[in-house]
DOGUGU-50367 format. One record per residue: residue number from 1; x, y, z of N, C-alpha, C in turn. Coordinates in Angstrom, 3 decimals. Atoms other than C-alpha are relative to their C-alpha. Layout:
<rs>
  fipa       n_x       n_y       n_z      ca_x      ca_y      ca_z       c_x       c_y       c_z
   NUM         X         Y         Z         X         Y         Z         X         Y         Z
...
</rs>
This chain:
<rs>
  fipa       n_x       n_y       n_z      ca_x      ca_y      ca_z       c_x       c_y       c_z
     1     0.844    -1.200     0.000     0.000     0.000     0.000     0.881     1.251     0.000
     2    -0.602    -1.083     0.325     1.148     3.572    -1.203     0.024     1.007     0.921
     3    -0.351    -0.636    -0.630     2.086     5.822     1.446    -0.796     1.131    -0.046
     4     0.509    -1.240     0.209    -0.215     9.095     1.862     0.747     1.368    -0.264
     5    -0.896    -1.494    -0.277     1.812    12.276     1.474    -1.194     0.921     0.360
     6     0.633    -1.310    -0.843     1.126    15.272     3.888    -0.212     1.122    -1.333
     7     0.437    -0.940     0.509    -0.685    18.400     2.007     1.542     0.772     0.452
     8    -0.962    -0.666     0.012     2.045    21.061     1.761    -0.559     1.382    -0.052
     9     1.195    -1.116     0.168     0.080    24.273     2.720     1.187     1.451     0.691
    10    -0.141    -1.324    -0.346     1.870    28.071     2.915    -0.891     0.602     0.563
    11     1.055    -1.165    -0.606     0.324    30.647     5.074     1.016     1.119     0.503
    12    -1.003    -0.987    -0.091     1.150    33.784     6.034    -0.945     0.056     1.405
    13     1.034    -0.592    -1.421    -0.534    35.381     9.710     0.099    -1.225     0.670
    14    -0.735     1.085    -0.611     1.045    32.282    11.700    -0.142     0.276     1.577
    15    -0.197    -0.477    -1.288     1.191    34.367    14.888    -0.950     0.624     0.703
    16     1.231    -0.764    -0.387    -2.301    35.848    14.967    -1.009    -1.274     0.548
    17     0.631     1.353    -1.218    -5.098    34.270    16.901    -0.976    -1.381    -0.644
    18     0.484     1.038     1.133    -6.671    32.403    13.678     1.426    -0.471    -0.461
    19    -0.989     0.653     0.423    -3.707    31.490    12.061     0.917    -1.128     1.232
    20    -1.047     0.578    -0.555    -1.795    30.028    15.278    -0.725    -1.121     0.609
    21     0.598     1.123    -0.418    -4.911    27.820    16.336    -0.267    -0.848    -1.134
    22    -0.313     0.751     1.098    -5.129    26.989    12.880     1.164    -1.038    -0.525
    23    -0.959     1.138     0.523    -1.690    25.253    12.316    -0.196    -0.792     1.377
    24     0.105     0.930    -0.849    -2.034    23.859    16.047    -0.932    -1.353    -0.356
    25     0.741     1.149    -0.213    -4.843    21.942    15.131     0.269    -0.971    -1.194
    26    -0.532     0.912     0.974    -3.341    20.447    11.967     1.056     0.078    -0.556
    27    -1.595     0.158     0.235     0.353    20.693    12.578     0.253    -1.621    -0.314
    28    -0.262     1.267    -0.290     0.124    16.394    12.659    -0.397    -0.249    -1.429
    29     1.229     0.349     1.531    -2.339    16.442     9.123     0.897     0.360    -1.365
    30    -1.124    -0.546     1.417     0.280    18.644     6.582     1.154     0.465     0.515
    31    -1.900    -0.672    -0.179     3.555    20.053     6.500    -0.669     1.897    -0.165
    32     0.140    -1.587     0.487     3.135    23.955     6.773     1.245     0.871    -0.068
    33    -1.384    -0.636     0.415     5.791    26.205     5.362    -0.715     1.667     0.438
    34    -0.018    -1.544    -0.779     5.980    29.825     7.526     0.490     1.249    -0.383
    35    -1.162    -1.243     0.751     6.182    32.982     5.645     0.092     0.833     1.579
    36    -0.439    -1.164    -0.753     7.383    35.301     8.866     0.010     1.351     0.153
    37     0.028    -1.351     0.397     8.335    38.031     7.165    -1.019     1.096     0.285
    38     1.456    -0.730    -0.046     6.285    41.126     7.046    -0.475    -0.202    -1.548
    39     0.490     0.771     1.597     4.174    40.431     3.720    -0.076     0.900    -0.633
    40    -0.406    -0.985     0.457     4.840    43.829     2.652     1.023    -0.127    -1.123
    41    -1.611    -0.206     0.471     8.506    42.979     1.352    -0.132    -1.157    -1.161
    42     0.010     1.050     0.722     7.902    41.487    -1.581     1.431    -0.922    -0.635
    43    -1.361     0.836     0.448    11.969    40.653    -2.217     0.019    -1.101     0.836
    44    -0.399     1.288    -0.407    11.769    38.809     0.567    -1.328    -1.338     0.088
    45     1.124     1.206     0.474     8.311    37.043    -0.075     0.457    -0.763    -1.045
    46    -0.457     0.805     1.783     9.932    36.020    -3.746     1.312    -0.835     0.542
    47    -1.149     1.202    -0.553    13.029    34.437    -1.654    -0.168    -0.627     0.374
    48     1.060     1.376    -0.870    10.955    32.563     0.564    -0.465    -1.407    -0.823
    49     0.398     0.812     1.218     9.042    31.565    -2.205     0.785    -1.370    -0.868
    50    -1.020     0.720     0.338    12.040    30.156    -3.728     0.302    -0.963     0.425
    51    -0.358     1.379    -0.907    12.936    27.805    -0.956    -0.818    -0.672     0.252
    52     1.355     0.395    -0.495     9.445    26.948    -0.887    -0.859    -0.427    -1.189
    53     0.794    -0.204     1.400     8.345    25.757    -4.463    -0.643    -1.423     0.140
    54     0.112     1.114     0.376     7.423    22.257    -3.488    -1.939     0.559     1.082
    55     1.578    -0.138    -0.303     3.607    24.231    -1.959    -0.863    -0.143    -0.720
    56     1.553     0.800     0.802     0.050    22.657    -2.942    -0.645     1.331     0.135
    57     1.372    -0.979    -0.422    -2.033    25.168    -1.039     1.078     1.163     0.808
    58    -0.575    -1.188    -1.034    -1.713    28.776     0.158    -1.450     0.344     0.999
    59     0.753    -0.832    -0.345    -3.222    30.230     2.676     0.123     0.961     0.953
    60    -0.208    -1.511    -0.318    -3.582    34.083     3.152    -1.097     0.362     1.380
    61     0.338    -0.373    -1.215    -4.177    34.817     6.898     0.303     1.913     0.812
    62    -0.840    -1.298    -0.525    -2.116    38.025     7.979    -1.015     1.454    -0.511
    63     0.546    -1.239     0.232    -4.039    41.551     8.311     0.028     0.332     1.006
    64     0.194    -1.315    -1.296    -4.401    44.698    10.384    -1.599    -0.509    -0.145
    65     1.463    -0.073    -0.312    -7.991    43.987    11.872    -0.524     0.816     1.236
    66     1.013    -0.646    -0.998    -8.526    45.512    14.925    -0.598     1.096    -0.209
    67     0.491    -0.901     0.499   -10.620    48.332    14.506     0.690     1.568     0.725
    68    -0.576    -1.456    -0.689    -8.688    50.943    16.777     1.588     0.264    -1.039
    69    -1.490    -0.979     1.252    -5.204    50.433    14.158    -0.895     0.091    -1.524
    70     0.629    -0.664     1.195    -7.223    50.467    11.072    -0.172     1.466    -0.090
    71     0.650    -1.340     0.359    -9.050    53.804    11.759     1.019     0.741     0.944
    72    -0.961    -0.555     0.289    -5.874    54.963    12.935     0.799     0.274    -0.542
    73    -0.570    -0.345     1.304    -3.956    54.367    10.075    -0.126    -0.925    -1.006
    74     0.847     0.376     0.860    -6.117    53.527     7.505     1.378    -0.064    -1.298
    75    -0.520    -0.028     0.860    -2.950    54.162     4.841     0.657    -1.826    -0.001
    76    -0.573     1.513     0.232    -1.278    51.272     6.466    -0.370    -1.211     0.162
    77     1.049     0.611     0.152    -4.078    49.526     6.798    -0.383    -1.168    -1.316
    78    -0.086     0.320     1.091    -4.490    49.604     2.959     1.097    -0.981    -0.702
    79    -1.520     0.878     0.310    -0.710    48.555     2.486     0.132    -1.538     0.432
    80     0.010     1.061    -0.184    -0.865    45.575     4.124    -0.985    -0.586     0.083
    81     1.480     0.640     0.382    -4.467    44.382     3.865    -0.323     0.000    -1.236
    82     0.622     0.524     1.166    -5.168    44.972     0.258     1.693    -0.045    -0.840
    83    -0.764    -0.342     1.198    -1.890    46.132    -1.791     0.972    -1.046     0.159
    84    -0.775     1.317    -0.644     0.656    43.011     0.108    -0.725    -1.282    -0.483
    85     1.054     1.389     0.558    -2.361    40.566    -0.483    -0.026    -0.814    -1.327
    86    -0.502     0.113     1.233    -2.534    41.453    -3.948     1.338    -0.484    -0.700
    87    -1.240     0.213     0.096     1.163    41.300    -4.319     0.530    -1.456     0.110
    88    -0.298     1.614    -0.643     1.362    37.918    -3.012    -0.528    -0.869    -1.109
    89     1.026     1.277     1.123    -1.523    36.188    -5.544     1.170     0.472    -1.152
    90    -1.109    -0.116     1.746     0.791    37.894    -8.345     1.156    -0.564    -0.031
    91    -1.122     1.293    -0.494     3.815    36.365    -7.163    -0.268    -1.272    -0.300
    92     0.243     1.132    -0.113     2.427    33.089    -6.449    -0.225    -0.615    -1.942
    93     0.376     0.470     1.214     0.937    33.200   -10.254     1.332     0.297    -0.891
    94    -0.959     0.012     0.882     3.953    34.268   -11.783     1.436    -0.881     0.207
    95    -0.926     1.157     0.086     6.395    31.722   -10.331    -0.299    -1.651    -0.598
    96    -0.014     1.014     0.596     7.061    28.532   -11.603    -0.280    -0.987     1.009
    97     0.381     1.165    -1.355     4.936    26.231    -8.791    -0.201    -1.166    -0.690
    98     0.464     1.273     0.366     4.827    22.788   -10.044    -1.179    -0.678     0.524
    99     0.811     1.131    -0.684     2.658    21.020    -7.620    -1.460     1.532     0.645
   100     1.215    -1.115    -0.199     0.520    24.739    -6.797    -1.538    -0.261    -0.236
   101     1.852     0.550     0.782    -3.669    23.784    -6.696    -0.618     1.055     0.175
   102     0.904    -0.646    -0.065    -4.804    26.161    -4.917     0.126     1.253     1.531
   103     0.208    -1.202    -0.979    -5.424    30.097    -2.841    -0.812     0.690     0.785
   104     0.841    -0.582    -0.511    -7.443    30.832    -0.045     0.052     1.336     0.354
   105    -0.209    -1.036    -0.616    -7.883    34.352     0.922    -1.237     0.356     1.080
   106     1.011    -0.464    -0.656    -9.662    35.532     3.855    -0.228     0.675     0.109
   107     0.536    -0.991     0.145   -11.809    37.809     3.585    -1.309     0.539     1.392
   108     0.830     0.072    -1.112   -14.579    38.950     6.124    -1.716     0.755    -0.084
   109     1.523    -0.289     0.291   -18.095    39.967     6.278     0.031     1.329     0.370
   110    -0.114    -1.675     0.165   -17.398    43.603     6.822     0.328     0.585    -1.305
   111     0.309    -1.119     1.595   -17.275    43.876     3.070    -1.780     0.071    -0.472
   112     1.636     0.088     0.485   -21.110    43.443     3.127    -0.655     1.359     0.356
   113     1.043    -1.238    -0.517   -23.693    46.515     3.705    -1.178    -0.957     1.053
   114     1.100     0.789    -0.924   -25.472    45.783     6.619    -1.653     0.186    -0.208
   115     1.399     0.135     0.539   -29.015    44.434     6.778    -0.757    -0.561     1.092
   116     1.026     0.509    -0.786   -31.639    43.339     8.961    -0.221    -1.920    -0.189
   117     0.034     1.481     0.226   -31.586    39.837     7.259     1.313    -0.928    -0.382
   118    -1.284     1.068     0.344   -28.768    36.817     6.430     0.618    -0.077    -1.014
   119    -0.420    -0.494     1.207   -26.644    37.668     4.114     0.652    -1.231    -0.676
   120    -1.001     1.236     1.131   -25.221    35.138     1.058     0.868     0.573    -0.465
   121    -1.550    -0.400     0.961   -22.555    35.569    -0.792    -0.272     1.095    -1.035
   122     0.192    -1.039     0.792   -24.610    37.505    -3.190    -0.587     1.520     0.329
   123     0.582    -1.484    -0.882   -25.670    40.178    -0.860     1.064     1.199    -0.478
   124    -0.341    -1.255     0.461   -24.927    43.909    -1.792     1.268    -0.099     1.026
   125    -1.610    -0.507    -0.407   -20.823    44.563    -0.867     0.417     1.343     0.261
   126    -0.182    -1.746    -0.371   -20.793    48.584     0.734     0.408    -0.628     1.169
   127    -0.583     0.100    -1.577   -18.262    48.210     3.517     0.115     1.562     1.065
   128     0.028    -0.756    -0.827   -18.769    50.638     6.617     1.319     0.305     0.652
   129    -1.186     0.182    -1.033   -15.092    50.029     7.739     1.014     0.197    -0.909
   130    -1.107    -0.058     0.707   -11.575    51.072     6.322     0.274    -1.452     0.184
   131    -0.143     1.620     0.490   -10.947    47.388     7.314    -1.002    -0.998    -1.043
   132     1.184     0.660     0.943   -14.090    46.016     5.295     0.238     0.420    -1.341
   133    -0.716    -0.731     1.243   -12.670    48.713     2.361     1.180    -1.017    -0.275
   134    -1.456     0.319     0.136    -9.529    46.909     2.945    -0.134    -1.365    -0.798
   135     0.332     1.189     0.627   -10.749    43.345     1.898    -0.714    -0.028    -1.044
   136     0.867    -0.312     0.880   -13.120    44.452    -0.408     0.899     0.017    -1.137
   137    -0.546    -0.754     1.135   -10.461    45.841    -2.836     1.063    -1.118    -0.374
   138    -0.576     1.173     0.494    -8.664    42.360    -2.745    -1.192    -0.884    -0.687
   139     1.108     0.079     0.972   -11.883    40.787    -3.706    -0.425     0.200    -1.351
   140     0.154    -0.986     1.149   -12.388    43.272    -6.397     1.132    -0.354    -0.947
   141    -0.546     0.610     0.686    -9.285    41.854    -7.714     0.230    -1.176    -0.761
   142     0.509     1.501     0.687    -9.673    38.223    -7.799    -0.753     0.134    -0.452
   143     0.949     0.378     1.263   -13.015    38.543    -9.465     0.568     0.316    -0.960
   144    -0.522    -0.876     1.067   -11.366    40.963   -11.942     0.717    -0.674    -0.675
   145    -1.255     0.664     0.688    -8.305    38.556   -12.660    -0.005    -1.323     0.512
   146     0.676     1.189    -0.283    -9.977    35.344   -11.744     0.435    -1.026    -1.205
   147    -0.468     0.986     0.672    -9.515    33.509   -15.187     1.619     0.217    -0.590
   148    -1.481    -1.256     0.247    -5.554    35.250   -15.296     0.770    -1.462     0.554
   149    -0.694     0.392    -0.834    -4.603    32.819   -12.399     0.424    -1.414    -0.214
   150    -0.124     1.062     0.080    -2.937    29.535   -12.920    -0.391    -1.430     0.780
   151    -0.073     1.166    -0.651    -3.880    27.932    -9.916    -2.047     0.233     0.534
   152     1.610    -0.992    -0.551    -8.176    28.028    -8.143     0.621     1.166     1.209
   153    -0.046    -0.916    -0.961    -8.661    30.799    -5.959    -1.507     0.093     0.606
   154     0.704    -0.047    -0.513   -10.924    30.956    -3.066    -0.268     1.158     0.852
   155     0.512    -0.957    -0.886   -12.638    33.495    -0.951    -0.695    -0.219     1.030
   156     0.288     0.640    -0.926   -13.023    32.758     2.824    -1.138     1.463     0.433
   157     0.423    -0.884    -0.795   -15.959    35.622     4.215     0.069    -0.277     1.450
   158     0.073     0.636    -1.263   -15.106    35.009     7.806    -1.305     1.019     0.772
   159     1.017    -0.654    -0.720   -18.108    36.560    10.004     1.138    -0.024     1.807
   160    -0.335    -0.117    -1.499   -17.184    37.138    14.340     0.909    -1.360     0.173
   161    -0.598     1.676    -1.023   -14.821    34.719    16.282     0.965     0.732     1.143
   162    -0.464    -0.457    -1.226   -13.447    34.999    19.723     1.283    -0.476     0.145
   163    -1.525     0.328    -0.172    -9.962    34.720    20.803     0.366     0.450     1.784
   164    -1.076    -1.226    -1.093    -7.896    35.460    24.237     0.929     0.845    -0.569
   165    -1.369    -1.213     0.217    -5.415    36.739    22.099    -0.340     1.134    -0.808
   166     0.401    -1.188     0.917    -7.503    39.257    20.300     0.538     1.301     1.604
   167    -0.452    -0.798    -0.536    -6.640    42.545    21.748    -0.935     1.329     0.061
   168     0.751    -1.357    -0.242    -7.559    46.518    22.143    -0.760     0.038    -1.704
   169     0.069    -0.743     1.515    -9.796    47.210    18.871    -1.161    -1.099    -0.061
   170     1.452     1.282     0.345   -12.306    43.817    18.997    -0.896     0.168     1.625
   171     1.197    -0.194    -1.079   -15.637    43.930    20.654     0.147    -0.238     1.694
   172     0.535     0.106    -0.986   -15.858    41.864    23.144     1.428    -0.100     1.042
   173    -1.068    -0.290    -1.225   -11.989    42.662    24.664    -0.365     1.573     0.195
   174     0.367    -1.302    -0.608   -13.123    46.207    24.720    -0.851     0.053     1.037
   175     1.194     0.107    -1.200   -16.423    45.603    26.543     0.376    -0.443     1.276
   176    -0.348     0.524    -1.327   -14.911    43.420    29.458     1.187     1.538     0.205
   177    -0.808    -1.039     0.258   -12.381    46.392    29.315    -0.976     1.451     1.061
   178     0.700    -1.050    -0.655   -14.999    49.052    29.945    -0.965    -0.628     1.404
   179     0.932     0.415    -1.555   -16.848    46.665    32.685     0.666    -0.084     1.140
   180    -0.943     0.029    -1.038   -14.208    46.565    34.626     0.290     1.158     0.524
   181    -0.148    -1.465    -0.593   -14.135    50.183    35.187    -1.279    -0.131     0.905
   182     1.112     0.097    -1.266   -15.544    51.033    38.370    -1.445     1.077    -0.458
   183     1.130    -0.806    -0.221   -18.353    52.900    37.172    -1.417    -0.659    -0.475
   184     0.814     0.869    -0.175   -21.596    51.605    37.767    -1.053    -0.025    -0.582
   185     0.431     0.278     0.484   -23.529    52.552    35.485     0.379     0.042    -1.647
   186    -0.661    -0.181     1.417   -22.719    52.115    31.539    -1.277    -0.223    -0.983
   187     0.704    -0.138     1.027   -24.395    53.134    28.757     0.563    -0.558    -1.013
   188    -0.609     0.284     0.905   -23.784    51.470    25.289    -0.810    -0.186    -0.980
   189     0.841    -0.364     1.330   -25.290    52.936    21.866     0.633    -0.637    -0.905
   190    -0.171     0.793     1.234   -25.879    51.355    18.547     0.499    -1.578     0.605
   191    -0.314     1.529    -0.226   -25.872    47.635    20.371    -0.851    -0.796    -0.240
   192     0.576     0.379     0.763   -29.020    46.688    19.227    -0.303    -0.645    -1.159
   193     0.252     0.541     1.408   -28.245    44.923    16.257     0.556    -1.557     0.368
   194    -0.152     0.970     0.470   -26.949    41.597    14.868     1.742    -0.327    -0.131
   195    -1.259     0.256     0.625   -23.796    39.413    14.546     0.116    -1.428    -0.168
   196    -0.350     1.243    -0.123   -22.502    35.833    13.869     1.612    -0.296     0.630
   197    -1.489     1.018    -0.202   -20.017    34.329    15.852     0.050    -1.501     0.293
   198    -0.461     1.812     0.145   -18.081    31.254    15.295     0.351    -0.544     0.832
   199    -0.760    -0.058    -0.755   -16.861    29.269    17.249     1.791    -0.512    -0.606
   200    -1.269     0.046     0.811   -12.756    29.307    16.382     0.235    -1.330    -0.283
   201    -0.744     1.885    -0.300   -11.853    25.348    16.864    -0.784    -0.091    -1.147
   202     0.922    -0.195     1.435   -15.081    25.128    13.773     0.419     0.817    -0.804
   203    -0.781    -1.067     1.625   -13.485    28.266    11.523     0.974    -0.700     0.118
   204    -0.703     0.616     0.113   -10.602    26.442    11.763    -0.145    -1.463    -0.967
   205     1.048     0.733     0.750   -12.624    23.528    10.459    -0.455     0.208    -1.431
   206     0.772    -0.173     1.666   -14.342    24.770     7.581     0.857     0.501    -0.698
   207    -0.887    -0.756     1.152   -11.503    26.958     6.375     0.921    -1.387    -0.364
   208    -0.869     1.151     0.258    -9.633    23.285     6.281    -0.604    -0.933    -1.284
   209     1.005     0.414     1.161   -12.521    21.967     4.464    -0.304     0.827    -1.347
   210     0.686    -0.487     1.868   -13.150    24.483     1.810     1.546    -0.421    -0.273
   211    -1.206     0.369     0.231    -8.898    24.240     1.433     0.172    -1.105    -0.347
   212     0.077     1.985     0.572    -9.074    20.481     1.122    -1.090     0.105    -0.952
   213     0.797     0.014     1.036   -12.081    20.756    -1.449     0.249     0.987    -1.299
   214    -0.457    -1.172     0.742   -10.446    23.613    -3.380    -0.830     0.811    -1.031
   215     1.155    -0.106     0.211   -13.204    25.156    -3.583     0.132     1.714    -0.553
   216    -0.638    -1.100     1.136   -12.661    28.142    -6.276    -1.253     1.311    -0.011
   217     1.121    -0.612    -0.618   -15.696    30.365    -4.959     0.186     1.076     0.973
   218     0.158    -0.704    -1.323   -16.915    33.015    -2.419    -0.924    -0.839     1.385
   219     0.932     0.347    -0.533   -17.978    31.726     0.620    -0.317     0.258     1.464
   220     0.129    -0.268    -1.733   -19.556    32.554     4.533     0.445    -0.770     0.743
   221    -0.502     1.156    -0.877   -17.680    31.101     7.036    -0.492     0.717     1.299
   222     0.612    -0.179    -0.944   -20.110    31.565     9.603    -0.682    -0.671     0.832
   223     0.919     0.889    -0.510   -22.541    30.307    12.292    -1.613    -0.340    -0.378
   224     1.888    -0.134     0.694   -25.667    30.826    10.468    -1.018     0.489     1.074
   225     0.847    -0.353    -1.472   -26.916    32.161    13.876    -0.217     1.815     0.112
   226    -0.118    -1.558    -0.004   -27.714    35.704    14.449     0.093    -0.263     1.697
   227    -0.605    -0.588    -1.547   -26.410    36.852    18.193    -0.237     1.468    -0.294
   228     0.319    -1.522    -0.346   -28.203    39.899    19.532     1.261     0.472     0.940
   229    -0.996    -0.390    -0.960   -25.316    41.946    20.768    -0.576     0.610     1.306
   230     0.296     0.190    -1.938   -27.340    42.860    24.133     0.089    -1.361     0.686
   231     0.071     1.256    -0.255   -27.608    39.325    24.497     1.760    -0.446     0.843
   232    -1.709     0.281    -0.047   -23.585    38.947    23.846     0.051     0.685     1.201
   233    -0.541    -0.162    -1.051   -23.559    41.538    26.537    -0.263    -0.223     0.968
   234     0.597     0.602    -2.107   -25.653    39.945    29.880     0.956    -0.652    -0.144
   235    -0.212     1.508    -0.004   -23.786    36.687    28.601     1.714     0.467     0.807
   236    -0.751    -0.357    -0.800   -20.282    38.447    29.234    -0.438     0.903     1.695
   237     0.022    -0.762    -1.725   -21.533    40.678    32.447    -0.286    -1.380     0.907
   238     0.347     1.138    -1.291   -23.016    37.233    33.955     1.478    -0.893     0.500
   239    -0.971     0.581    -0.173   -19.851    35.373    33.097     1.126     0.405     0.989
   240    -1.114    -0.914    -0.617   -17.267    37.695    34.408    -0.473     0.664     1.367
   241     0.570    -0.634    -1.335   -19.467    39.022    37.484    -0.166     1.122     0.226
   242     0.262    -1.179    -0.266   -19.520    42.216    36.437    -1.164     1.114     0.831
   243     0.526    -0.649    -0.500   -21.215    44.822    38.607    -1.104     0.944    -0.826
   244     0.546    -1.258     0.931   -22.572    47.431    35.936    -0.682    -0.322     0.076
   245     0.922     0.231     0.426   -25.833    48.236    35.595     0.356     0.894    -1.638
   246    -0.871     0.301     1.389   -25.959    48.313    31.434    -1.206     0.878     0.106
   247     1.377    -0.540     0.332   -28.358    50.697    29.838     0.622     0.277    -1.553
   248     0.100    -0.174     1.102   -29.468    50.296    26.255    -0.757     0.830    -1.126
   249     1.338    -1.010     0.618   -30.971    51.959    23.296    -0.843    -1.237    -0.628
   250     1.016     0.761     0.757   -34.093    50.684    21.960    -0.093    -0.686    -1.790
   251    -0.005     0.295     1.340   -33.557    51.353    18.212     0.698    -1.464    -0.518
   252    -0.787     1.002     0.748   -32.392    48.450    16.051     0.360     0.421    -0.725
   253    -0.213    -0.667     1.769   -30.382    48.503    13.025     1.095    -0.876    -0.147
   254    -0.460     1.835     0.831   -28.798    45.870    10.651     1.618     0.152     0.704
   255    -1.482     0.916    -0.291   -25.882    43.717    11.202     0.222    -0.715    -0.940
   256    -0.489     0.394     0.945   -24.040    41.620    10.017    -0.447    -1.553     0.532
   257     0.111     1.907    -0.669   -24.944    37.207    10.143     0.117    -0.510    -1.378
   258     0.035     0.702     1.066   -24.600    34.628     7.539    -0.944    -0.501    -0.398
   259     0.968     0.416     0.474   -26.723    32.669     5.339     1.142    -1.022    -0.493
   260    -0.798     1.184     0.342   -24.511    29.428     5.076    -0.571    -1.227    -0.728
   261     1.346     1.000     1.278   -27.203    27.451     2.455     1.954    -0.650    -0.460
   262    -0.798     0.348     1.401   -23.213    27.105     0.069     0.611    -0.668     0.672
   263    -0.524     0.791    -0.594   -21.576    26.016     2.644    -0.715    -1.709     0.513
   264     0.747     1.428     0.072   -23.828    23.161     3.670    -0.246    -0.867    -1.433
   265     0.210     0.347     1.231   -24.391    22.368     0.012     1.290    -0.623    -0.497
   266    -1.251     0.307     0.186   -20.628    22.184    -0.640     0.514    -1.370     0.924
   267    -0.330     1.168    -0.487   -20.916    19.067     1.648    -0.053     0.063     1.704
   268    -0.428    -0.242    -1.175   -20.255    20.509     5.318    -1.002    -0.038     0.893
   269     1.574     0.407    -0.629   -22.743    18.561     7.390     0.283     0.177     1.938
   270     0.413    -0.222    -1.352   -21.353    19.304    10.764    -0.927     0.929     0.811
   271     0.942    -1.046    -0.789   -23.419    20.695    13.609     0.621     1.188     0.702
   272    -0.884    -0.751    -0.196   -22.608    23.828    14.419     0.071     0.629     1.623
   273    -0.470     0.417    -1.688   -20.855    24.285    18.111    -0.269     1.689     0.197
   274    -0.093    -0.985    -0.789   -21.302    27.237    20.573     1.354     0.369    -0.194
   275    -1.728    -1.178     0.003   -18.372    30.260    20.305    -0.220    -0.010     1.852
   276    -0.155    -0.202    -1.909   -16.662    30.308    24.191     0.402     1.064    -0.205
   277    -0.515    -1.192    -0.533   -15.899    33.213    25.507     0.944     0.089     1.550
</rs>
């Protein structure tokens, strides 16, 4: 009997809080080759590259996301979220990869216009966010230069996911953040709406699965669940013991959740698990 060989999968964002639970959980399954670098430098992405020509699969992890460095510097934001990204698929297509199948990029559901209902893949694309701008305009490329590329190319929309190692700039490390201040009562506008979160150990999961199916598409990598963010917030104040009394506004107004019909269709029959916090 013929020996299996390990997948041979590049990624870049290795050290962030998706990417580093990502190779943990299938450091034993493939061989993964570590770009480091900053993904900016494209001399030294094309050297890497070099020592690295025997990769099947890429996949593009690495971005500015939190929302406090984005909309602080939205230039470099751009630079390394869309114009590095780009830089990378052109690379990849213009070297000589022998064994190359296939490029995930992740993308996120902040390139959508928010809505009151579950958005598909074909839902209207007006992003509210220099980071949602930022993915958008890689997007905008692959469709554009889609039949250009030698190898498939995929599009991951990731929706919410929780981390310890997320930091200042994501929701719900800000919120425990502000509950912890001694003041007792807290107000918090525009919370009224909608979100999907995953849980990570599952995005980890499906982004393995569309990658192993090489699946040449856009698609939601979400919970298909809508989470009222007042909800999200008793669930942290109960957890954590916070003191605050919380006071909300009434209005609603759209969010963001998935409509994961392509994903289930594409084969992906697990059930989908509670996000921890």
């Amino acid at each position: 009997m013929n020996k299996v060989s390990k997948k041979i999968i590049g990624i870049t964002g290795a050290k962030g809080a998706l990417g580093s639970q990502f190779i943990k959980k299938y450091k034993s399954k493939v061989i993964f080759r570590i770009y480091k670098d900053k993904i900016e430098n494209k001399k030294k992405f094309k050297s890497w590259l070099q020592k690295n020509l025997d990769i099947q699969y890429f996949i593009h992890l690495a971005a500015i996301s939190s929302i406090d460095k984005t909309n602080y510097n939205p230039a470099k934001t751009y630079k390394i979220n869309s114009s590095a990204a780009i830089s990378i698929i052109k690379i990849l297509n213009k070297t000589n990869l022998k064994y190359f199948k296939y490029f995930l990029f992740s993308s996120s559901s902040h390139v959508y216009k928010t809505s009151l209902k579950a958005l598909s893949e074909n839902s209207i694309r007006k992003p509210l966010t220099v980071y949602g701008n930022s993915k958008k305009k890689v997007e905008d490329f692959i469709f554009k230069n889609f039949k250009k590329m030698k190898f498939k190319v995929g599009v991951a929309r990731i929706f919410n996911f929780y981390s310890y190692k997320h930091g200042k700039g994501f929701f719900i490390q800000d919120l425990k953040k502000k509950m912890k201040n001694k003041n007792k009562i807290l107000k918090i506008n525009k919370i009224n709406t909608f979100r999907d979160y995953i849980n990570l150990e599952q995005l980890c999961e499906i982004l393995y699965f569309i990658l192993n199916k090489k699946v040449p598409k856009v698609i939601n990598v979400g919970s298909g669940k809508r989470l009222n963010l007042i909800n999200l917030v008793k669930l942290i104040k109960n957890k954590y013991n916070f003191k605050n009394k919380l006071i909300f506004e009434n209005k609603e107004y759209p969010g963001l959740f998935a409509n994961i019909s392509l994903l289930r269709q594409l084969g992906y029959r697990k059930k989908i698990l509670k996000f921890k916090i």
